[in-house]
C-alpha positions as CSV (number, residue, x, y, z in Angstrom):
1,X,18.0,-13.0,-6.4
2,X,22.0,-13.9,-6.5
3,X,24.5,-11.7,-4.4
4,X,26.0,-10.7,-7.6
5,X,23.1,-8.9,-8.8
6,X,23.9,-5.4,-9.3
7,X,22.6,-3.1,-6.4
8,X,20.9,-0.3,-8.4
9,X,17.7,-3.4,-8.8
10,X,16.7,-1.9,-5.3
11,X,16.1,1.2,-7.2
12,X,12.9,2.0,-9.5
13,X,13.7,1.6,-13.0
14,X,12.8,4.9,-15.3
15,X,10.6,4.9,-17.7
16,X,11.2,4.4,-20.9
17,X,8.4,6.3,-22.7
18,X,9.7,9.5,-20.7
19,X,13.6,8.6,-21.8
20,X,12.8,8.6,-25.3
21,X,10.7,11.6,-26.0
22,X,12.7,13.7,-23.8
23,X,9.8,15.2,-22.0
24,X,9.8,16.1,-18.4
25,X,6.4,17.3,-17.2
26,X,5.3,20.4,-16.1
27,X,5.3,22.2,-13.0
28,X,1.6,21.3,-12.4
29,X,2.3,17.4,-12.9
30,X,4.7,17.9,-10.2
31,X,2.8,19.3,-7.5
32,X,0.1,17.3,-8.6
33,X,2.2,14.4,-8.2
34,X,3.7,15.5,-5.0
35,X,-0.4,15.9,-3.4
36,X,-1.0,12.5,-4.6
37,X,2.2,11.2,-2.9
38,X,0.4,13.0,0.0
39,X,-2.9,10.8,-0.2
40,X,-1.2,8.1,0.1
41,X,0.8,9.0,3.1
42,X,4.0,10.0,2.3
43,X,3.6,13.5,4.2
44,X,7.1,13.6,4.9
45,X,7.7,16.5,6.7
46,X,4.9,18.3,5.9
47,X,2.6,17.8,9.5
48,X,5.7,19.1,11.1
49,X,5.5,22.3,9.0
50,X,1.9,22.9,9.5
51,X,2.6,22.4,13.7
52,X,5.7,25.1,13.1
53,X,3.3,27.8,11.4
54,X,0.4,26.9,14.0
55,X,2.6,27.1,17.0
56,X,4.1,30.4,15.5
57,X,0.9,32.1,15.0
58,X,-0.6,30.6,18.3
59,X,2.8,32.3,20.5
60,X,2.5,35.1,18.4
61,X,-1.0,36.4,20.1
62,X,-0.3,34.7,23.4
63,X,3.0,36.6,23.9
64,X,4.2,40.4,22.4
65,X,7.9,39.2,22.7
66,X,7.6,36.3,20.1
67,X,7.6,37.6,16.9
68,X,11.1,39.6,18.4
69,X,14.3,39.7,16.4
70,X,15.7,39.4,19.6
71,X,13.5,36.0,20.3
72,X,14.0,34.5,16.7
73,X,17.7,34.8,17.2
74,X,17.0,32.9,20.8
75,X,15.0,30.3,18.6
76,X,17.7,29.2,16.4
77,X,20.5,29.1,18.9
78,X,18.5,27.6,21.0
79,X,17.6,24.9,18.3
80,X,21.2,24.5,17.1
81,X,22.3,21.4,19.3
82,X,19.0,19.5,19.2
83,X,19.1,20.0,15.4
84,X,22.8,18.5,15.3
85,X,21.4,15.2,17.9
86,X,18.5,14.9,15.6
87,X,20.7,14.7,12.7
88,X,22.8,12.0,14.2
89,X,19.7,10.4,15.1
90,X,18.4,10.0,11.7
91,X,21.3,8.1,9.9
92,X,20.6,5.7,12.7
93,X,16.8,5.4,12.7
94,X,17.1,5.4,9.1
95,X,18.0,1.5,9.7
96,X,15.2,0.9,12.3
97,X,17.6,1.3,15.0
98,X,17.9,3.7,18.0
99,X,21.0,5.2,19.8
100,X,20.0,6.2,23.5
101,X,23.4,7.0,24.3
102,X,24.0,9.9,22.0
103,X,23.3,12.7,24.3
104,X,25.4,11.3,27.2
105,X,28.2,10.8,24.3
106,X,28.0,14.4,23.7
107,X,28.1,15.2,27.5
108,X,30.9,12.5,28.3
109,X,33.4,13.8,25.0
110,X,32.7,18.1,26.6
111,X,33.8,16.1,29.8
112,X,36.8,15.4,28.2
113,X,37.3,18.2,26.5
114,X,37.1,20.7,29.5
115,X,39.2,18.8,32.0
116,X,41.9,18.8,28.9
117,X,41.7,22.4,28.4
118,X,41.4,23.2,32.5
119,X,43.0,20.9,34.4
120,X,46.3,19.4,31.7
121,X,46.3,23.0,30.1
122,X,45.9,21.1,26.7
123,X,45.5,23.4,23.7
124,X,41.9,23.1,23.3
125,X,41.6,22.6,19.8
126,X,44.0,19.3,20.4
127,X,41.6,18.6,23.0
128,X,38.6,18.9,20.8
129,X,40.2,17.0,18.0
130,X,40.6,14.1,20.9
131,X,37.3,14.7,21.8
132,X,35.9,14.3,18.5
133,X,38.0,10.9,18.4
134,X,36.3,9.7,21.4
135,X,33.2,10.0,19.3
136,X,34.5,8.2,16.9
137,X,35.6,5.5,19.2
138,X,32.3,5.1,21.0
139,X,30.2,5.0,17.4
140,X,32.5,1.8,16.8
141,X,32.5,0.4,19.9
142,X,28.1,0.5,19.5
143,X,28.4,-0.5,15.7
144,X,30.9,-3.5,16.9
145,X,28.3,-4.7,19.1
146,X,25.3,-4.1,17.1
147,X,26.2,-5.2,13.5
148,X,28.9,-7.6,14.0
149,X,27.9,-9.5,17.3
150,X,23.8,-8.8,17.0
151,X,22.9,-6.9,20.2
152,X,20.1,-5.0,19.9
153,X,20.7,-1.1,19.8
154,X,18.3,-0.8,22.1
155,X,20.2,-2.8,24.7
156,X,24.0,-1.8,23.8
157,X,23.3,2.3,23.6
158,X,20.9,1.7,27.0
159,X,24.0,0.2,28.6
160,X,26.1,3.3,27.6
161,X,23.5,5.3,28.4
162,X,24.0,4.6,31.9
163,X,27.3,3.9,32.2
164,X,28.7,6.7,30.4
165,X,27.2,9.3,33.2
166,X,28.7,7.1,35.9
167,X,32.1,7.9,33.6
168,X,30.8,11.6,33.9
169,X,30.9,11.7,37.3
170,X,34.5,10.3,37.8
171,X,36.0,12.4,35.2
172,X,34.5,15.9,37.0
173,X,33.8,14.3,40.1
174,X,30.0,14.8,42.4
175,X,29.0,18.6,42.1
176,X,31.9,19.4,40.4
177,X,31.3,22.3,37.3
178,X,34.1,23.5,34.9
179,X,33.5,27.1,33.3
180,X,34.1,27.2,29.5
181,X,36.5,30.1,29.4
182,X,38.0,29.4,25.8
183,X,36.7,32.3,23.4
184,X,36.4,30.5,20.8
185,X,33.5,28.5,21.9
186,X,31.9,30.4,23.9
187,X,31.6,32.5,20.8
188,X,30.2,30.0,18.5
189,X,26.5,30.2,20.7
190,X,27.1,33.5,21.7
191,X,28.0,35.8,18.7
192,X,27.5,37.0,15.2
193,X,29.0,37.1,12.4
194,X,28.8,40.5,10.6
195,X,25.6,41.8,8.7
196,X,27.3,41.3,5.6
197,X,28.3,37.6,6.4
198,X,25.0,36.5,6.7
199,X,23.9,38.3,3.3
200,X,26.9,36.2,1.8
201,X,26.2,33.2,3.6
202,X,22.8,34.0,2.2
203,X,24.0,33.8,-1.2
204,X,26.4,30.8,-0.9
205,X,23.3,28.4,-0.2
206,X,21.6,29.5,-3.0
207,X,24.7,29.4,-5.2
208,X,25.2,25.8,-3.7
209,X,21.4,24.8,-3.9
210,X,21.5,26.2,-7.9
211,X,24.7,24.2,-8.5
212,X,23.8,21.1,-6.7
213,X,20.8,20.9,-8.7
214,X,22.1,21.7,-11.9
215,X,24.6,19.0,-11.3
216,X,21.3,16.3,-10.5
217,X,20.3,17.0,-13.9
218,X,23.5,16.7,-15.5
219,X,23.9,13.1,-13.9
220,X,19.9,12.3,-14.4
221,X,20.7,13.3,-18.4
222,X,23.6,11.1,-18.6
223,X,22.0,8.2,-17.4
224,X,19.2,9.0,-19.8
225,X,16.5,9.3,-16.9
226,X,13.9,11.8,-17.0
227,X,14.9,15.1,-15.4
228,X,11.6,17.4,-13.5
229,X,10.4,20.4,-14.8
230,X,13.7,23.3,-15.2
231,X,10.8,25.4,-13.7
232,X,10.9,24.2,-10.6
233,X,14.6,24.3,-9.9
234,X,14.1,27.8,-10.0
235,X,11.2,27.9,-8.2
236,X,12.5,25.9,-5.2
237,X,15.9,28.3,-5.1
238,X,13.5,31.5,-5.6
239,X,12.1,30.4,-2.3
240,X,14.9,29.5,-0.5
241,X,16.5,33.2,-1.6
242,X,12.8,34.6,-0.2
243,X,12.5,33.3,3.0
244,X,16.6,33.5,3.6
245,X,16.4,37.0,2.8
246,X,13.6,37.5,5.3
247,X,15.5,35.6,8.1
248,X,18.9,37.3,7.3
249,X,17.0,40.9,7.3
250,X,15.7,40.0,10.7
251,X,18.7,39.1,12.1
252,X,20.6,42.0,10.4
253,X,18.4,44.5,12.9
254,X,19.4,45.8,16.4
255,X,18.1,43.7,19.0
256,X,20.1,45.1,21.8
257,X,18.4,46.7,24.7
258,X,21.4,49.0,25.2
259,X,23.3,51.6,23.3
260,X,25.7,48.4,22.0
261,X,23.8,47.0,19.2
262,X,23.5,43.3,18.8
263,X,22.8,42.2,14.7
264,X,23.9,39.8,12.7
265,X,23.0,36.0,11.8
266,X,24.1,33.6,14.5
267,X,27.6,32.0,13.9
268,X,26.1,28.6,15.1
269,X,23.7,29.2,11.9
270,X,26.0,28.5,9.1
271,X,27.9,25.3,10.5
272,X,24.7,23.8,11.4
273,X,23.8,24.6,7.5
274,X,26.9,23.2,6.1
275,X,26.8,20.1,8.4
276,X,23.2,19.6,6.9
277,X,24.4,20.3,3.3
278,X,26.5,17.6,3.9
279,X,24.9,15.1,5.2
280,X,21.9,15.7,2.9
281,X,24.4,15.1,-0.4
282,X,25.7,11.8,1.0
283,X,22.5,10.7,1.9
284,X,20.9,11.5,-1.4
285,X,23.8,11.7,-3.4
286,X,26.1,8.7,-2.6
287,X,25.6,5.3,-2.9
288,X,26.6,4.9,0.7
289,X,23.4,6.5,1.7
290,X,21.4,5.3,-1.0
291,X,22.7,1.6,0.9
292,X,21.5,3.4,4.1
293,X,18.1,3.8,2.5
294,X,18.3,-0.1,1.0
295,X,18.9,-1.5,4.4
296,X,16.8,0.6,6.3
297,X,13.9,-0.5,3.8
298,X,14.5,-4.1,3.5
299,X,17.7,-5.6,5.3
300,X,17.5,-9.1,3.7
301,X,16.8,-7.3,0.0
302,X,19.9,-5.1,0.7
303,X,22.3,-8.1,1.4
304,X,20.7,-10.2,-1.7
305,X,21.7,-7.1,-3.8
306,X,25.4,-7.0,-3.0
307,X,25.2,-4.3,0.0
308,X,27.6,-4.7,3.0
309,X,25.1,-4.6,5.2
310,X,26.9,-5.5,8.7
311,X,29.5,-2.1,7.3
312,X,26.6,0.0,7.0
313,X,24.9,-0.8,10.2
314,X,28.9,-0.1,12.0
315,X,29.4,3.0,9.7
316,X,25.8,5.0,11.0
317,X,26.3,4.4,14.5
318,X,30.0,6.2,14.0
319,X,28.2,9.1,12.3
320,X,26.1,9.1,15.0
321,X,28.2,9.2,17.8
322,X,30.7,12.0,16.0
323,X,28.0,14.0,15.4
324,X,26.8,14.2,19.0
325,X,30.0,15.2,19.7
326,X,29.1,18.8,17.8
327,X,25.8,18.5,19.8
328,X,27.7,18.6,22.7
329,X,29.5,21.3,21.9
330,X,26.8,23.3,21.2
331,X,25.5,22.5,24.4
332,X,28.8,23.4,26.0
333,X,28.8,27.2,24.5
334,X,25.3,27.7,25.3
335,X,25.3,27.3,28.8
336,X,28.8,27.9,29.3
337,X,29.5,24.9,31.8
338,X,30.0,21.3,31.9
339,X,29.2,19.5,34.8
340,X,28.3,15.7,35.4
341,X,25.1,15.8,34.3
342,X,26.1,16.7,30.5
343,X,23.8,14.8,27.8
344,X,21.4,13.4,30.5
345,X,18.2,15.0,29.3
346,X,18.8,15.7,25.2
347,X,18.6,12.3,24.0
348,X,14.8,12.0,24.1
349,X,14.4,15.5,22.4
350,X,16.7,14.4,19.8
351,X,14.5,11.4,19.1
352,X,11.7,13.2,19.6
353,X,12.8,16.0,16.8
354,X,13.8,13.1,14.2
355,X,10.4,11.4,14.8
356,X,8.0,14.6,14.6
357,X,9.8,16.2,11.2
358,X,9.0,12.8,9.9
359,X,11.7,10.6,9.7
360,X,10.1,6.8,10.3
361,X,10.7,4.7,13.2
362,X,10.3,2.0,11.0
363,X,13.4,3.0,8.8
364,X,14.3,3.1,5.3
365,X,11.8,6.5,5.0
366,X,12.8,10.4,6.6
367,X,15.9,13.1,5.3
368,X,18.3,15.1,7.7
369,X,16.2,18.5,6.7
370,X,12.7,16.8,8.4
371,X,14.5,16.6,12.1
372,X,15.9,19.8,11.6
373,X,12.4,21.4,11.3
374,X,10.8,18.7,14.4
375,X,13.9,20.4,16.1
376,X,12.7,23.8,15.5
377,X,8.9,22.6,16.5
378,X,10.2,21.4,20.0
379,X,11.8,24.4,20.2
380,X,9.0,26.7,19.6
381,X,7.1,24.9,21.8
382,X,9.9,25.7,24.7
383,X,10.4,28.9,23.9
384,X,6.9,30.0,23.7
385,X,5.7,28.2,26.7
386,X,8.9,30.0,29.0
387,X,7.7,33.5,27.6
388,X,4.1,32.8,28.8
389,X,6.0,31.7,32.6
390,X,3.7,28.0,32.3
391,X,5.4,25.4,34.1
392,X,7.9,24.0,33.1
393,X,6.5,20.5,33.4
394,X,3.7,21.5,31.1
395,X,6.4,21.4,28.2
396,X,7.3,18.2,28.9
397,X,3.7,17.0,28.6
398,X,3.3,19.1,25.3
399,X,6.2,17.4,23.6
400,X,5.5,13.9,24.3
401,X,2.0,14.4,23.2
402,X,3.4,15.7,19.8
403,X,5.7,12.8,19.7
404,X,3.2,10.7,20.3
405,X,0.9,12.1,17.5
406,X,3.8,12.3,15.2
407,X,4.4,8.4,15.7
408,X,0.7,7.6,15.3
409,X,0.8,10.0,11.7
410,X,4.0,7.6,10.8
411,X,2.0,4.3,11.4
412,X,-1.1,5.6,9.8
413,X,0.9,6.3,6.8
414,X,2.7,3.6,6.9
415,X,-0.6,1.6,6.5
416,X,-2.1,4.0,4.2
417,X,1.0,3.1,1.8
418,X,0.4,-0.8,2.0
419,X,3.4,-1.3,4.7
420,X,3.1,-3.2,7.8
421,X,3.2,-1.9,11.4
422,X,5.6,-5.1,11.8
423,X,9.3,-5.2,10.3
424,X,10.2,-8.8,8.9
């Protein structure tokens, strides 16, 4: 194949029998497609789904306090950072690649931030906004290395990794902690927007998810490619509106143990939302990601089609890094201290929740929403185990033995599919 061959040949050509007689399928023909997708091992994010709802319904009868709307609030701040470091993860796994380093980046940029806000008196948005450049700078410091000079990721994020809590720990200095005392962030893990705001968050997403896929179909049309059934536009929306109504109404009651009520969706909620909106439409919607997706899948097929493959390796690993930033941040709020310790333990996790939603270790296959709900599975698996007062160490053991299972689904499918455990 020449390098001027035009890119869209890494993509599956539409048929032409469906072009010309306009027809799209029905709904059946869809799910029946999607079960024999399943057959043959795309599962997706599907095992992750089915250990959510078992988990659920197992803490449910184990402990009164589970089903709470106090404890389903807990749940989804809880998740919020892990679900922002899976996130990052993925873009980078997505190529076959790993970024240990991410949840000491995180810690090391709050390290920056706080002794910027405490110690200079820096205006801590400025600070943040140099904090979030740091990110930057570290993502293209690990791309430099990885793309351009051909370091394994492994290596070069394993070196930061460990240096970057040795910078920790001369930027706050041994035992040193630094309160976060600026409202603003303590606010974004700690309070709630108003009941309405989550009813009209509610209804953006839907609004979004209607327009987004109206605007699929428009493109699909115009490049005279078969569109899916209308039907199930509307039946995919109808179920986001169903079960976001169900979580908004839960969130919208008292769950206060004292006379000053406590409702209202998480403010965390909606940014982690829109940062997954995002990310979702560039990796769907963009050639960039669709590149992401060519590389991932076949490196050498990539770069005979025309695809910058050395910018895309350097571009993920800056995602990456800025978006552990925001995981960091989260972090930050939550416990409401940085110390020099910041980022130590969340990397794993945030492998951990990318892998178990379903996103491949063998790249090229996975979406931003599947570590999002391997987040939320780690998470339930926390949670629940701290309500029943089990060891700690015991949720340690649980998780890697999901990860462990999840990675073994991934290879099994992988074979299933007529891939190879062994990348070329």
């Amino acid at each position: 194949m020449s390098n001027d061959t035009n890119t869209t040949t890494l993509l599956p050509e539409p048929t032409s029998d469906l072009i010309g007689s306009g027809q799209e399928g029905s709904l059946g023909d869809q799910i029946r497609g999607w079960a024999s997708r399943v057959r043959q091992g795309e599962m997706g994010a599907l095992p992750a789904v089915a250990g959510f709802i078992v988990l659920s319904i197992l803490f449910s009868f184990l402990s009164p306090y589970f089903l709470t709307e106090r404890n389903f609030a807990n749940l989804l701040t809880q998740s919020a950072e892990l679900v922002m470091l899976g996130m990052a993860l993925v873009f980078v796994i997505l190529l076959g690649e790993i970024d240990l380093s991410a949840g000491v980046t995180g810690g090391l940029t709050m390290c920056i931030w706080i002794v910027l806000t405490d110690a200079t008196k820096l205006n801590w948005f400025l600070a943040l906004l140099i904090a979030f450049v740091a990110g930057l700078a570290i993502g293209s410091f690990i791309g430099f290395f990885v793309a351009r000079v051909g370091i394994p990721s492994f290596v070069v994020t394993l070196g930061l990794f460990l240096g970057f809590q040795g910078l920790e720990l001369i930027i706050i200095g041994a035992g040193g902690n630094y309160q976060v005392q600026t409202p603003a962030i303590v606010a974004l893990m700690n309070s709630n927007l108003p009941v309405w705001g989550g009813w009209l968050m509610l209804a953006v997403f839907v609004a979004l998810s209607l327009a987004t896929a109206f605007w699929d179909r428009g493109r699909r049309t115009a490049a005279k490619v078969p569109n899916g059934p209308l039907s199930l536009v509307f039946v995919k929306s109808g179920a986001l509106l169903v079960l976001g109504g169900i979580a908004v109404f839960l969130l919208s009651q008292d769950r206060s143990s004292s006379i000053i009520a406590i409702r209202g969706v998480p403010i965390v909620v909606p940014i982690v939302l829109a940062v997954l909106w995002i990310g979702t439409f560039v990796l769907d919607r963009t050639k960039f990601g669709r590149y992401i997706y060519a590389v991932g899948g076949n490196a050498e097929a990539a770069r005979r089609s025309g695809v910058n493959v050395v910018l895309i390796r350097f571009l993920v690993f800056v995602i990456c890094s800025f978006l552990a930033v925001g995981s960091g941040l989260f972090t930050a709020g939550r416990v409401g201290s940085v110390d020099a310790t910041a980022g130590k333990d969340i990397v794993l996790s945030g492998v951990a929740a990318a892998v178990v939603g379903g996103v491949s270790l063998f790249g090229g296959r996975g979406r931003l929403v599947h570590a999002a709900v391997g987040a939320l599975v780690i998470t339930v698996i926390t949670n629940g185990l701290g309500l029943l007062n089990l060891p700690s160490g015991l949720n340690n053991v649980i998780a890697g033995a999901v990860l462990v299972l999840a990675a073994t689904i991934d290879a099994l499918s992988r074979l299933r599919s007529g891939g190879s455990l062994f990348r070329r």
